[in-house]
C-alpha positions as CSV (number, residue, x, y, z in Angstrom):
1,X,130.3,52.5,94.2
2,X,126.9,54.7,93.9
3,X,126.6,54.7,97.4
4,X,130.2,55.2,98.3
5,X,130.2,58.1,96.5
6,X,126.7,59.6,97.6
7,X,127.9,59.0,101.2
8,X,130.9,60.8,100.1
9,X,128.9,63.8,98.3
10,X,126.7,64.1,101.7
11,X,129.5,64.4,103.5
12,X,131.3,67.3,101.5
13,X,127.6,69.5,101.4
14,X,127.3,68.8,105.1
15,X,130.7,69.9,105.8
16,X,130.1,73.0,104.1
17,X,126.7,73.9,104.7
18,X,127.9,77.9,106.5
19,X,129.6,78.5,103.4
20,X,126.4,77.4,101.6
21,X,124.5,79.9,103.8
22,X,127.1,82.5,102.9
23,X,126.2,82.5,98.9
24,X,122.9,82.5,99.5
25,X,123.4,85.6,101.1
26,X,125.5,87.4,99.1
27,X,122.4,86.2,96.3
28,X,123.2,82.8,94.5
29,X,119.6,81.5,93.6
30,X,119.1,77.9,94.9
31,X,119.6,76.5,91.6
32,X,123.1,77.7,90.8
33,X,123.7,76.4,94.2
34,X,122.1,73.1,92.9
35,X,124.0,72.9,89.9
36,X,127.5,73.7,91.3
37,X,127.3,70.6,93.7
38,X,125.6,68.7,91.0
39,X,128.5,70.0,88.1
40,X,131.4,69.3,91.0
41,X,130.2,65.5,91.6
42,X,130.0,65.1,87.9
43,X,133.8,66.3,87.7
44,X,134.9,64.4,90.9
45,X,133.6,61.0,89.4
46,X,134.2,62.1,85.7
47,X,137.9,62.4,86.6
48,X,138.2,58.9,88.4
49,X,136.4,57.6,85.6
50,X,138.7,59.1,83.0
51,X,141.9,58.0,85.3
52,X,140.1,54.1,86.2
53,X,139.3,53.4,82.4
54,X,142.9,54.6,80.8
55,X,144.4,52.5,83.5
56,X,142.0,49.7,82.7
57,X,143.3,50.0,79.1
58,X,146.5,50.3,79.2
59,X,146.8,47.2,81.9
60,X,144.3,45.1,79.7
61,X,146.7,45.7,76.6
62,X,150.0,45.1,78.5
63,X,148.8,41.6,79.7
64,X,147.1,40.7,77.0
65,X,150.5,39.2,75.5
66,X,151.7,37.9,78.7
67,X,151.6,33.8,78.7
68,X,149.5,33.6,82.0
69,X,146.5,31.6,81.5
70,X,144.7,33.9,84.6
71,X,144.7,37.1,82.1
72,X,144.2,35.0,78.7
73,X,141.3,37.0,77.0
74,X,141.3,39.7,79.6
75,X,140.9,42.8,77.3
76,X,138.8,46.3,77.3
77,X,137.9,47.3,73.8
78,X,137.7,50.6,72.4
79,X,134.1,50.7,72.5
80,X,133.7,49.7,76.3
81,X,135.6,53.2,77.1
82,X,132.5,55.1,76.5
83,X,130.4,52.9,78.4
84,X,132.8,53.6,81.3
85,X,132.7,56.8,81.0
86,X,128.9,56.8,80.9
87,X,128.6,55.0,83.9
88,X,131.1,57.4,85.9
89,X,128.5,60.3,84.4
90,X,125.5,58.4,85.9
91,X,127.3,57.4,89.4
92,X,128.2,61.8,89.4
93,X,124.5,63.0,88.4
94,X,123.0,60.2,91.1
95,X,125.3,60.4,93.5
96,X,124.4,64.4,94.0
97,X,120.7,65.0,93.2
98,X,119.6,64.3,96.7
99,X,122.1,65.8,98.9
100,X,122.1,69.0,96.5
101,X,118.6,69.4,96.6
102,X,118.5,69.3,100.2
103,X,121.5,72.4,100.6
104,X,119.7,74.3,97.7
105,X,116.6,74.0,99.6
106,X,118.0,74.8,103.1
107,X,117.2,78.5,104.4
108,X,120.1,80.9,105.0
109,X,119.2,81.4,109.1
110,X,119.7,77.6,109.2
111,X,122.8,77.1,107.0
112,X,124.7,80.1,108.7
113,X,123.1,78.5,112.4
114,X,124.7,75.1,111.8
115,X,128.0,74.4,113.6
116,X,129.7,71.3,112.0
């Protein structure tokens, strides 16, 4: 899943590298372009993770009373929610570092240069 989604975060900076050009012209520092990639991979996976884990829960308690032997003792407890939660934290701030060091670091003649 940690590489799905740094594929997935290389992708998005690649694809947008002119407009990353752009703020650094109209004078956003490198790190506020850091942290904006960084802060909108921690939402992207936040959100699954918030949507995955209610899901999870709410299955886990539905068919914990059904009879079928394949889901007996199938269950996600309240305190396994913020482990979830934690993990989808981690796979956002891992999944970005490198690809949002490499556009905060790129020059503007380069970003604005590069046809994607």
């Amino acid at each position: 899943i940690l590489l799905v989604s740094a594929n997935t975060v290389a992708m998005s900076v690649r694809e947008r590298i002119q407009e990353i050009g752009v703020l650094k012209t109209l004078g956003f520092k490198s790190s506020t372009i850091l942290w904006l990639i960084i802060g909108e991979s921690i939402v992207m996976a936040l959100t699954g993770g918030i949507l995955g884990t209610a899901l999870g829960y709410v299955v886990t308690q539905a068919m914990r009373d059904q009879t079928v032997a394949f889901f007996d003792g199938l269950v996600l407890p309240l305190w396994g929610v913020p482990i979830c939660l934690g993990v989808a934290l981690m796979i956002g701030i891992l999944s970005s570092v490198v690809p949002a060091l490499i556009a905060s670091r790129t020059k503007i003649t380069d970003a604005l240069r590069h046809s994607g």
